[in-house]
C-alpha positions in Angstrom: 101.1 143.9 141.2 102.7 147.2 142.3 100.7 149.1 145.4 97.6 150.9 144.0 97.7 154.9 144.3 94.1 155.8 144.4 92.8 159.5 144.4 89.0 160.1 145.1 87.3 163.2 143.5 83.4 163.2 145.0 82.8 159.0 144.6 85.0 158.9 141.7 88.2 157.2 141.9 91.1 158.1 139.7 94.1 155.2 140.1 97.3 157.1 139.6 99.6 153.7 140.1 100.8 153.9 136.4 101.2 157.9 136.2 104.4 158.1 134.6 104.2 161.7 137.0 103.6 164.3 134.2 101.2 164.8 131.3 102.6 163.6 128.0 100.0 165.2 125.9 98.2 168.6 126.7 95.5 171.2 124.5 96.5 173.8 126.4 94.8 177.0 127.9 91.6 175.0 127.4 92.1 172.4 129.5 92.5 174.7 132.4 89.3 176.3 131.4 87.2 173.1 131.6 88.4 172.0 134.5 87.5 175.3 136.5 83.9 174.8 134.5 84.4 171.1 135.6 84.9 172.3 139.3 82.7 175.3 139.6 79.3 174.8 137.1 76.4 171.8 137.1 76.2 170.3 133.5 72.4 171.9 133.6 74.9 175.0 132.8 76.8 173.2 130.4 74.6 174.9 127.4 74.8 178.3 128.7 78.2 177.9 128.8 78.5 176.2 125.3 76.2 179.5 123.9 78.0 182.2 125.8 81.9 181.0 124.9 81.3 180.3 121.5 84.4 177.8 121.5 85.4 174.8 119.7 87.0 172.9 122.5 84.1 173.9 124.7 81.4 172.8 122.5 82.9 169.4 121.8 84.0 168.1 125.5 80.9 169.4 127.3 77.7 169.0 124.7 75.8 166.4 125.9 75.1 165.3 121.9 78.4 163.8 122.4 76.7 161.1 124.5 74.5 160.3 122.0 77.3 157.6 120.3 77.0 155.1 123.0 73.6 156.1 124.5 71.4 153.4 122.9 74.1 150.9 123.1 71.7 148.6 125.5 74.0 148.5 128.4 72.1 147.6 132.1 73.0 148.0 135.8 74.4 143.9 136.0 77.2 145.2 133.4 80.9 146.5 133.0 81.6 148.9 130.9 85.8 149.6 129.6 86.1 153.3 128.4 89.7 153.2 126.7 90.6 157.1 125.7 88.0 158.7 127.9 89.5 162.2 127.7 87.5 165.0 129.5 84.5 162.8 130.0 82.4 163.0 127.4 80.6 160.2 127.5 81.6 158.4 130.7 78.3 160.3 132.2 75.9 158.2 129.7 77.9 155.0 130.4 77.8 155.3 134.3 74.4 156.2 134.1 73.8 152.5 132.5 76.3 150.1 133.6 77.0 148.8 136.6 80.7 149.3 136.6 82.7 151.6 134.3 86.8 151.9 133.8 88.4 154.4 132.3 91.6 154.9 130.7 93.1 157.9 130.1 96.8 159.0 129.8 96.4 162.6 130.5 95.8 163.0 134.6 94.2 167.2 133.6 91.5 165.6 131.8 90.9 162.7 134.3 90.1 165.1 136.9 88.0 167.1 134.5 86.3 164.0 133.5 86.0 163.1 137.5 84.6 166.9 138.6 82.1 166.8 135.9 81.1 163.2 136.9 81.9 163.3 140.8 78.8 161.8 141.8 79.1 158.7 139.9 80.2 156.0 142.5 80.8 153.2 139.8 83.6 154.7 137.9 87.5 154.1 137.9 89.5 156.1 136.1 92.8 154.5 135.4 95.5 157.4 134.9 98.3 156.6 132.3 99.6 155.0 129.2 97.0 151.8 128.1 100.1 149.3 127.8 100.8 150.1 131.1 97.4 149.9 132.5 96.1 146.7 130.2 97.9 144.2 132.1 96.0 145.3 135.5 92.4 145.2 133.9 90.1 142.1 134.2 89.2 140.1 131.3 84.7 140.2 131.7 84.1 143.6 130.2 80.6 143.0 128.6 81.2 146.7 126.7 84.4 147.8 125.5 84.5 151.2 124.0 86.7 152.2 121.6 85.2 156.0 120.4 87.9 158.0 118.4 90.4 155.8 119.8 91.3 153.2 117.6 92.6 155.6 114.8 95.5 156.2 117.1 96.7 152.7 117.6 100.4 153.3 115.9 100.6 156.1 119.1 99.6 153.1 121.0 101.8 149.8 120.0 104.8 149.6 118.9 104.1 147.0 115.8 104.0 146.4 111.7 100.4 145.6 112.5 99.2 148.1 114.9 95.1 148.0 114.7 95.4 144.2 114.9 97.6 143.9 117.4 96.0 146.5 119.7 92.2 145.0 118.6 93.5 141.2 119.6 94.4 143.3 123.0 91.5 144.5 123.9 89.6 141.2 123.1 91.4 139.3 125.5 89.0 141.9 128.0 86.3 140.4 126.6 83.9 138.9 128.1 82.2 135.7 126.5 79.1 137.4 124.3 80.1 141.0 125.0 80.7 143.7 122.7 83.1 146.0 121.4 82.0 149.2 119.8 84.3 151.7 117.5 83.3 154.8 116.5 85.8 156.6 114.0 85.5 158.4 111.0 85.3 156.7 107.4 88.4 158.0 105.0 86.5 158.2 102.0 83.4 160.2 104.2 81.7 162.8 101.9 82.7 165.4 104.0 86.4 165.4 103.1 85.2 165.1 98.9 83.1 168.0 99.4 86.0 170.5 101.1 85.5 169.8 105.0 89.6 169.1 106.1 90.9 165.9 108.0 89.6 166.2 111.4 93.3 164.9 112.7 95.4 166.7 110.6 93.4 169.8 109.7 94.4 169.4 105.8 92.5 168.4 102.4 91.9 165.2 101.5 94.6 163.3 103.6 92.8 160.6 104.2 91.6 159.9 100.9 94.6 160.8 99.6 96.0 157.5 102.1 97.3 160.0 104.1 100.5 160.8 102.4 102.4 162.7 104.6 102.8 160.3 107.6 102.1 160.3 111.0 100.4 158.1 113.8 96.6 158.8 112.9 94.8 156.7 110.5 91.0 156.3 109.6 89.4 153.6 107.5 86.8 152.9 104.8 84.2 150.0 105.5 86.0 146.7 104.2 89.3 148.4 105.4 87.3 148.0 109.0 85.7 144.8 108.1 89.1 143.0 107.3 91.0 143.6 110.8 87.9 143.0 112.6 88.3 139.7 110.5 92.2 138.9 110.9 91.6 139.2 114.4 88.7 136.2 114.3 85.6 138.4 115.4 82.8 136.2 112.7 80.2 138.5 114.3 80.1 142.0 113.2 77.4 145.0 112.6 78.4 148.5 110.5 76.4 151.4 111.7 76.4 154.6 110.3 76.0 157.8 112.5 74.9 160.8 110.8 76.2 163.7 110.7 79.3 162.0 112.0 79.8 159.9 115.5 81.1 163.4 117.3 77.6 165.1 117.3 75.3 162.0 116.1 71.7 163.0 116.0 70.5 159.6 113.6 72.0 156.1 113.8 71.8 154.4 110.7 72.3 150.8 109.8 72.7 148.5 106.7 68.9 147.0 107.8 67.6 150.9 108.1 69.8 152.5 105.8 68.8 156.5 105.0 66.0 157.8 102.9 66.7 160.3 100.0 65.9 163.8 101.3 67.2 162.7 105.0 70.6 163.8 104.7 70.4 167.7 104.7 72.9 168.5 108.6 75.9 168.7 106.6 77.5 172.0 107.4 78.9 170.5 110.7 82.3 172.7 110.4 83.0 173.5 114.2 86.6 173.5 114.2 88.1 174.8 111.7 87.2 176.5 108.1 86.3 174.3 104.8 85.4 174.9 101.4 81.9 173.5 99.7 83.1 171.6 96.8 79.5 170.4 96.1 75.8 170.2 98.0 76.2 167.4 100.1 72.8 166.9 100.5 72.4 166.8 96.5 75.6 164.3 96.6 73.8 162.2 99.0 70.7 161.7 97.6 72.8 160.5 94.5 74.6 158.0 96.4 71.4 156.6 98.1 69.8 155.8 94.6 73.0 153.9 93.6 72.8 152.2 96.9 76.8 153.6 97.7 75.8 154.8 101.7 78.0 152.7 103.3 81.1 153.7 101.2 80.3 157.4 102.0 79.1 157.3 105.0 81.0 160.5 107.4 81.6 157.6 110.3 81.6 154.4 111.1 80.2 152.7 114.4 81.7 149.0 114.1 80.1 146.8 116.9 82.0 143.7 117.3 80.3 140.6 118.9 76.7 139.4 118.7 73.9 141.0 116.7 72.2 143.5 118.7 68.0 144.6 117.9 68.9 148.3 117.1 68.1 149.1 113.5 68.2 152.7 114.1 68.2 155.7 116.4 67.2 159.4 116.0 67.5 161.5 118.6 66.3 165.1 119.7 68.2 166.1 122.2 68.9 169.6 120.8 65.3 170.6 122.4 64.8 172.1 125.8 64.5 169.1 128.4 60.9 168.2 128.9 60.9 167.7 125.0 64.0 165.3 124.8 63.4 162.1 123.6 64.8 159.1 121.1 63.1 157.2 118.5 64.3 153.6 117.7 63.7 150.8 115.2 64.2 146.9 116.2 63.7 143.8 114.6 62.6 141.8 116.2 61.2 137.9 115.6 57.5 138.5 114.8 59.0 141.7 112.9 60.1 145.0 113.7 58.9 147.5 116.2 59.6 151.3 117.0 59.9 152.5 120.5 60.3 156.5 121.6 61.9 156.9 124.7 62.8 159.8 127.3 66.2 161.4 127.5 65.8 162.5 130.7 63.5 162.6 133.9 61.6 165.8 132.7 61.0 164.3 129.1 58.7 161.5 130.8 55.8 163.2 131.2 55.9 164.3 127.6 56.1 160.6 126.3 52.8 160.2 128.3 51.0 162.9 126.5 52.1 161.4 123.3 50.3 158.3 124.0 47.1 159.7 125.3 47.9 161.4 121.5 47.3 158.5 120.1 43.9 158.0 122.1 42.6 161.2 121.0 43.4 161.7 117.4 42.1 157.9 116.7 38.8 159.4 118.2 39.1 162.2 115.4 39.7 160.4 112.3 37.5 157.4 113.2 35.9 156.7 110.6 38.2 158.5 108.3 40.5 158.0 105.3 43.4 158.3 107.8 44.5 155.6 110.1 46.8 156.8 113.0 49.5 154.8 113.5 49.0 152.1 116.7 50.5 153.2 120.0 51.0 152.2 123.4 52.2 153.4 126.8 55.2 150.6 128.3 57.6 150.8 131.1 61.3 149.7 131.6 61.9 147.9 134.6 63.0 150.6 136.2 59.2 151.9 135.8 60.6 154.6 133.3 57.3 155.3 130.6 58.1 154.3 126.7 55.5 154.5 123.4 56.3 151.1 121.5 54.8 152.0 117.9 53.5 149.4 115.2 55.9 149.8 112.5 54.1 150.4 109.0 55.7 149.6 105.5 55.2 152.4 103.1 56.6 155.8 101.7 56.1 158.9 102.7 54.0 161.6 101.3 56.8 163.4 101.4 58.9 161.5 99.2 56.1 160.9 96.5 55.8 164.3 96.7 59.6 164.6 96.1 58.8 162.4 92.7 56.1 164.4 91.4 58.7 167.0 91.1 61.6 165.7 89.8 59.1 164.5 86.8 57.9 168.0 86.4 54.1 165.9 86.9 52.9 169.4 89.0 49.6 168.4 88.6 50.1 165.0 90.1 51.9 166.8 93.0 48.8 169.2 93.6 46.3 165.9 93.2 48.1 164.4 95.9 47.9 167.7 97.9 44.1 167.8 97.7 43.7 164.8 98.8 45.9 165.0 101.6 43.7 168.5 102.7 40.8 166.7 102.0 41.7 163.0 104.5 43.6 165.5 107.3 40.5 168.0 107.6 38.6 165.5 109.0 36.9 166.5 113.1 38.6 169.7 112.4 36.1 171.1 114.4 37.0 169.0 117.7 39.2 170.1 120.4 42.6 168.2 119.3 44.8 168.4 116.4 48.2 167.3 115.5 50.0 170.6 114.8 52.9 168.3 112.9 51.0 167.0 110.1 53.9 167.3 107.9 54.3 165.3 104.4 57.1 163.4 106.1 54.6 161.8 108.9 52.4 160.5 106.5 52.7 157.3 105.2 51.2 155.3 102.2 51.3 151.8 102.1 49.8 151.5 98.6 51.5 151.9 95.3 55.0 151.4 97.5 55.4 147.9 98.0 56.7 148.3 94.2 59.7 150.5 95.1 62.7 149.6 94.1 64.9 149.4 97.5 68.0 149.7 96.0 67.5 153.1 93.7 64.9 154.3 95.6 62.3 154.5 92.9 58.8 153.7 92.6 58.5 151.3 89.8 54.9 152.5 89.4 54.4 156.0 89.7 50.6 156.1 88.9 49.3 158.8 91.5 45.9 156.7 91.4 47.3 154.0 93.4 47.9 156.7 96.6 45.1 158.7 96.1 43.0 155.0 95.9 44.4 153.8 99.2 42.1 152.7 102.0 43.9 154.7 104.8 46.8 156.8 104.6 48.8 156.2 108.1 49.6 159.1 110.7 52.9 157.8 111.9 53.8 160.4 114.6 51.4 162.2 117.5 54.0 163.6 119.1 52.8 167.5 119.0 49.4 167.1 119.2 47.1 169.8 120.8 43.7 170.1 122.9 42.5 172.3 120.7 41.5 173.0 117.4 43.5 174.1 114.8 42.6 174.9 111.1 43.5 172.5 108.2 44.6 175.6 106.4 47.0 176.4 109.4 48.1 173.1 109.5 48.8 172.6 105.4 50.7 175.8 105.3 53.3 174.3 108.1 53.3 171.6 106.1 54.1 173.2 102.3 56.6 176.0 104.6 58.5 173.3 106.0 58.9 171.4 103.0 60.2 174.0 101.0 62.6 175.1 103.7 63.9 171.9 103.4 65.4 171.3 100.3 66.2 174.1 97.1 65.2 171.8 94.8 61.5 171.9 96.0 62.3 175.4 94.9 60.2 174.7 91.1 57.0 174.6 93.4 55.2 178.2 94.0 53.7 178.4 96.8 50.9 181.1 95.9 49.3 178.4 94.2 48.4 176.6 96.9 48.1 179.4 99.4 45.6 181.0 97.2 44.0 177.4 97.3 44.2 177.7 101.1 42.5 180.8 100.8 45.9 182.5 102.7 46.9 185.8 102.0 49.8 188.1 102.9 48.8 189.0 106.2 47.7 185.8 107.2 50.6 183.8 105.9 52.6 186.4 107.8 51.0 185.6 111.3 51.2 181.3 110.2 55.2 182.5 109.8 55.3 183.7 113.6 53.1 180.8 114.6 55.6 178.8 113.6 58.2 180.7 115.0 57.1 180.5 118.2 56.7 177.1 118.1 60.3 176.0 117.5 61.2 178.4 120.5 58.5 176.4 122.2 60.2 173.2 121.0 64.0 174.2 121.9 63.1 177.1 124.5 66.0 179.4 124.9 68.8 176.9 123.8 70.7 177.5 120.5 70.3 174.7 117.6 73.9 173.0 116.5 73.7 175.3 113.4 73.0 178.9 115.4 76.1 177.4 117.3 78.0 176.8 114.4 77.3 180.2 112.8 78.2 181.7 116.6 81.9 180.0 116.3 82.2 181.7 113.2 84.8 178.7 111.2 83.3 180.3 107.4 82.5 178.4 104.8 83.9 178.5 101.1 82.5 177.9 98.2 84.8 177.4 95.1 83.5 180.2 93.6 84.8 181.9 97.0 87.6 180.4 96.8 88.9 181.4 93.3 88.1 185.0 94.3 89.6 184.8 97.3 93.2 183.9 95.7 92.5 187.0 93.7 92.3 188.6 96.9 95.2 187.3 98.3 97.5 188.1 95.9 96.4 192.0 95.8 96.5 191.5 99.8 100.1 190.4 99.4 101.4 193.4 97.2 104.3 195.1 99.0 103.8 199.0 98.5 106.5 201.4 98.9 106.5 205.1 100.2 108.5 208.1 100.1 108.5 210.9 102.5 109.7 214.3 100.1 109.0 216.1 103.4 104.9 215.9 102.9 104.9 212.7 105.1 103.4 209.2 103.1 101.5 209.8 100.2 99.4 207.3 97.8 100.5 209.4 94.8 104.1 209.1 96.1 104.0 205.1 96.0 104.8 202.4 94.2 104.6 198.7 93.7 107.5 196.7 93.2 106.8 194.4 90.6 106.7 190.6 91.4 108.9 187.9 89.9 111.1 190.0 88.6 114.6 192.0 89.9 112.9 193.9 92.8 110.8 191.4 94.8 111.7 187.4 94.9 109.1 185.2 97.1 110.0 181.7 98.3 108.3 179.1 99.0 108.3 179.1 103.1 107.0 182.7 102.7 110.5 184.4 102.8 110.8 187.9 100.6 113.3 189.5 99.2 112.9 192.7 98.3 115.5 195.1 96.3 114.3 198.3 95.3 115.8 201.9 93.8 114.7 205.2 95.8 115.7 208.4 94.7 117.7 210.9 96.4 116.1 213.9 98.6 113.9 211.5 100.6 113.1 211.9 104.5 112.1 208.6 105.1 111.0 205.0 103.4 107.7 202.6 104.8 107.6 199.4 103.3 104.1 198.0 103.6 104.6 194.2 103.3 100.7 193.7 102.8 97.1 194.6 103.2 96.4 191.8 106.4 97.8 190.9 110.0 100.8 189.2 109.9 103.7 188.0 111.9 107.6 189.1 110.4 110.7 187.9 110.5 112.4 190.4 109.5 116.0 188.9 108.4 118.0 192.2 106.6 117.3 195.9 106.0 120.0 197.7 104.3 120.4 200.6 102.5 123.0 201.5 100.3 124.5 197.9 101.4 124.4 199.1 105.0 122.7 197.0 107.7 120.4 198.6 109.4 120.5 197.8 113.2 116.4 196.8 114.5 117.2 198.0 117.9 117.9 201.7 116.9 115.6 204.0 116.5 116.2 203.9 112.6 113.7 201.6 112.1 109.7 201.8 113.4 106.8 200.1 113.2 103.4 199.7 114.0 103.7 196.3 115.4 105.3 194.8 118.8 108.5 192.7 119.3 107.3 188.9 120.1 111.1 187.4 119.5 114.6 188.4 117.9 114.3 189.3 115.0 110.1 188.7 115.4 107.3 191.4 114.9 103.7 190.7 115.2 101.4 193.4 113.1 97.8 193.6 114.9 96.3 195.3 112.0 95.6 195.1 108.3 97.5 197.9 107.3 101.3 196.8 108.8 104.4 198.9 107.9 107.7 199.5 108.6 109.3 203.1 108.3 113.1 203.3 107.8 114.3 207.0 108.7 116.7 208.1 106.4 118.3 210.8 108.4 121.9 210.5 109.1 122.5 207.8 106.2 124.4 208.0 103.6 122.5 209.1 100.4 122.8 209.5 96.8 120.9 210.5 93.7 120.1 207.3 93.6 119.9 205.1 96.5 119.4 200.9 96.8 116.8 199.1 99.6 116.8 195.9 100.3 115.0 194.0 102.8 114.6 190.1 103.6 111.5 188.9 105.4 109.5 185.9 106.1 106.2 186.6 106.2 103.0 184.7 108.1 100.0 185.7 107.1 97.6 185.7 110.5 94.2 186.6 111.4 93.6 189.7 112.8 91.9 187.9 115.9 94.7 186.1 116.6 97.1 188.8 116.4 95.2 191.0 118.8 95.1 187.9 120.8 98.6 187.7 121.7 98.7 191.0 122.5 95.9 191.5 124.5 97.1 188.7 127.0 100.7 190.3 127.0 102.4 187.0 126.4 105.9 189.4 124.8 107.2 192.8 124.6 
């Protein structure tokens, strides 16, 4: 073994042995950026920072959502952890913060040391700078977690082999210790995202994957039997499929195949942060779809394949896009008397908040003692670290929420408004006592009666008679997680519920809401101060911190819908035109224009963008502009002659209201470019013969500026 080269960054220890000496791989500009953030700002900053840049690249290594893929992976302080591909850092924080030893791999030595400021205090992690085939050979064999998290797409980069993903899977087993676990996260190939018009996250084109990826290269995703089978030729017998939701990058829900979703779950899907997209379809519509047909796990946006023994976790949520005290995760196990769900804190402030909710539980089963409602059984644990958890009695049932959902989609209105009566009627209950649970929605009540008959597999009720739920002995409060001293009006309370469930979902659209607020006795004004009430409580929820959609909207990648689309090649084409003018000696004029016509003798396109124009100008003319199009562009420009004259683009012959960026290269910062060919001194006739060859790259207008703003030619 060659003599270690060990760099230390606070208590983190970067081992340069392997370092081939320069950075094979780089993203640029960015890089730099995050590592002075790295260096100079606290991750308490990290959202600030995320809100005020409003950047892609910034948004993705620094959010601390991306943590949430490994987070309940139930890693403790006696274990080592292998990161291979840890990158920036990620989620080396949540791993060091459970394990007892973590290595990392990385080839890139920029965003090791970003990944080592960000994490300097963590005196249990290695970072191992340089290429994995060079490292592997020098890493022990007892890893009890080996993570793989959009890494093993790359594995062609990797080895050098006809069977790449098996041979670098059997590789990383060998590191394996006896019982331990391997985890991959990586996006599924046939993931509704790409059908509905969301690019391939690797390539940044349309339907590449499901397409099988038809123009090459080293990256490659996989469905779930594609997974499956070289987890299976490379002898793992023990294997669980997860499913995180919206995809593994930004996770908020783990799903499994023993806590697969519900219809009506699936509504995050405008997760476009990188890049633009069109909306084929609604997703959520889609999904719902696939869920009856029992089809999830084909669609699914990612995959989280854990290799090695069966692990409790049936499923995760997570809210960790709320200000910190409020920051907590909800988990289903089985376990062998059944299965049980737990909510635990996210962080130290979030503790005292998972207190209150169990005094919740206290207090509200005071209230509706002796009621039709039955609040769900609670109780206050702690880890053995003395950390406070709620373990919660898990109930079989449905929701009100999605009965309510059925009601609809019979057109049965008046079983829908039954169902709401009675659920004013069982929640109203102590109103008048000093507590109430301000998130009574349809979706935390459940009904155990009338849904031991559902269908699993379509989703459907095989007996939809509303007198079974209306009939049942107790109707089951499932969460008391915003629960208030204080008392609160039913009617307040119902109208959160019916405003949130319409919010929800379009298709509750068939529902009108006077009705019931009229039942309420709510009328304009009122309903307009519940509106603010609410308001102020999702500010009170998520304090100052944007949600991942406001941060979405704030990057500004848009969104097309086909309809947007079609125009939008309308738009294009007229944006495209190439419009002459003539200066008689009045300067440029509209009504002294023209457009050459397309296709034909005057204007050729190819296919790489290239023009050829050849037009006819009559004699007594000053000067010529040739607009090449309504939108920022960069131009090649190849030829100008006149008269079959070159025309030097050095000489002051030739203007324009761009800037030089190469030979022969113009950049146009502005939606209106042109070029102006003075005609004085040349030859001329009665009439006279303009041609021009271009290549033409459409640009944003952004991106334009950009390059001239930071000077970068002249």
């Amino acid at each position: 073994m060659s003599e270690r080269k060990i760099e230390e960054i606070g208590k983190i220890k970067l081992d340069l042995t392997h370092y081939p000496g320069e950075d094979l791989y780089c993203d640029g500009d960015v890089e730099d950026e995050l590592l002075d953030i790295a260096k100079n700002y606290s991750s308490v900053e990290y959202p600030r920072i995320i809100e005020e840049r409003k950047s892609w690249e910034i948004l993705y290594h620094l959010s601390c959502q991306r943590e949430n893929i490994v987070e309940w992976l139930p890693i403790h302080s006696s274990m080592k952890v292998l990161e291979v591909g840890s990158g920036c850092g990620a989620i080396t924080g949540a791993l060091s913060r459970r394990a007892g030893e973590v290595t990392c791999v990385e080839l890139s030595r920029k965003r090791s040391m970003i990944n080592a400021y960000r994490h300097m205090e963590a005196e249990n992690v290695t970072i191992h700078v340089g290429n994995f085939q060079d490292v592997e050979p020098d890493l022990p064999k007892d890893y009890d977690y080996i993570c793989l998290i959009g890494v093993f797409e790359y594995a062609q980069a990797y080895i050098g082999s006809k069977t790449p993903y098996e041979d670098f899977l059997r590789i990383i087993k060998k590191h394996l210790k006896s019982g331990g676990h391997i985890a991959i996260a990586i996006e599924n190939k046939f993931g509704l995202k790409y059908w509905a018009g969301c690019r391939e996250d690797h390539l940044g084109s349309y339907f590449s994957g499901i397409e099988d990826y038809p123009e090459g290269g080293v990256v490659r995703t996989f469905t779930r039997e594609g997974l499956l089978s070289i987890a299976k030729r490379c002898g793992f017998k023990e294997t669980q499929m997860y499913y995180p939701y919206p995809d593994y990058k930004f996770m908020t829900t783990l799903y499994s195949d023993k806590r697969l979703p519900k219809r009506g779950e699936l509504s995050n899907n405008m997760r476009n942060f990188d890049r633009d997209r069109i909306q084929l379809f609604d997703e959520k519509r889609v999904f719902d779809t696939i869920l009856k047909e029992g089809q999830f796990p084909l669609f699914s946006n990612s995959y989280m394949l854990l290799l090695g023994p069966s692990l409790p976790e049936e499923y995760v949520k997570y809210s960790n896009d709320r200000k910190e005290e409020f920051q907590i995760k909800t988990l289903q196990k089985g376990t062998g008397s059944g299965k049980i769900l737990e909510k635990h804190p996210l962080c130290k402030e979030a503790q005292n908040h998972i207190e209150a909710t169990a005094r919740a539980y206290e207090k509200l089963t005071e209230r509706y003692e002796g009621s039709r409602i039955a609040v769900n059984e609670s109780r206050l644990d702690k880890t053995a670290d003395g950390i406070p958890y709620i373990t919660i009695k898990y109930l079989e049932g449905r929701t009100l929420e999605e009965i309510l959902d059925e009601r609809l989609l019979e057109n049965d209105l008046d079983g829908f408004h039954r169902l709401f009566d009675e659920y004013l009627k069982r929640i109203s209950w102590g109103e008048e006592k000093a507590v109430a649970d301000y998130d009574l929605i349809f979706a935390n009540i459940l009904i155990s009666q009338g849904g031991n008959e559902r269908n699993e597999k379509t989703g459907k009720s095989e007996n939809l008679n509303i007198d079974s739920y209306l009939s049942g002995e107790k109707w089951g409060l499932i969460d008391c997680e915003w629960t208030f001293d204080k008392a609160v009006d039913t009617k307040q309370i119902a109208f959160r519920a019916i405003y949130c469930y319409l919010l929800e979902d379009e298709k509750r659209n068939a529902l009108n809401p006077d009705l019931i607020f009229d039942k309420l006795g709510i009328g304009p004004a009122e309903a307009e101060q519940y509106r603010r009430e609410e308001m102020k409580f999702q500010k009170y929820v998520t304090g100052k911190r944007l949600s991942m959609a406001e941060i979405r909207e704030a990057i500004g990648q848009p969104v097309y819908t086909l309809t947007d689309f079609c125009e939008g090649l309308r738009n294009k084409a007229a944006d495209d035109r190439i419009q002459i003018y003539e200066d008689t000696g009045r300067g440029f004029l509209e009504e002294q224009s023209f457009f050459p016509e397309e296709d034909g003798e005057q204007i050729r396109r190819g296919d790489d963008g290239q023009v050829e124009l050849s037009v006819r100008i009559p004699g007594g003319r000053s000067a010529v502009r040739i607009d090449p199009g309504s939108h920022a562009c960069i131009i090649h420009v190849k030829r100008i002659s006149w008269n079959g004259e070159g025309i030097s683009l050095k000489g002051k012959q030739l203007q324009m209201n761009g800037f030089r960026i190469g030979e022969e290269m113009y950049a146009f910062p502005t939606e209106d470019p042109n070029i102006t060919l003075s005609l004085w001194g040349l030859p001329a006739g009665e009439e006279n013969h303009l041609e021009a060859v271009m290549e033409i790259t459409r640009m944003s207008l952004e991106s334009v500026k950009h390059l001239q703003k930071r000077g970068l030619f002249s």
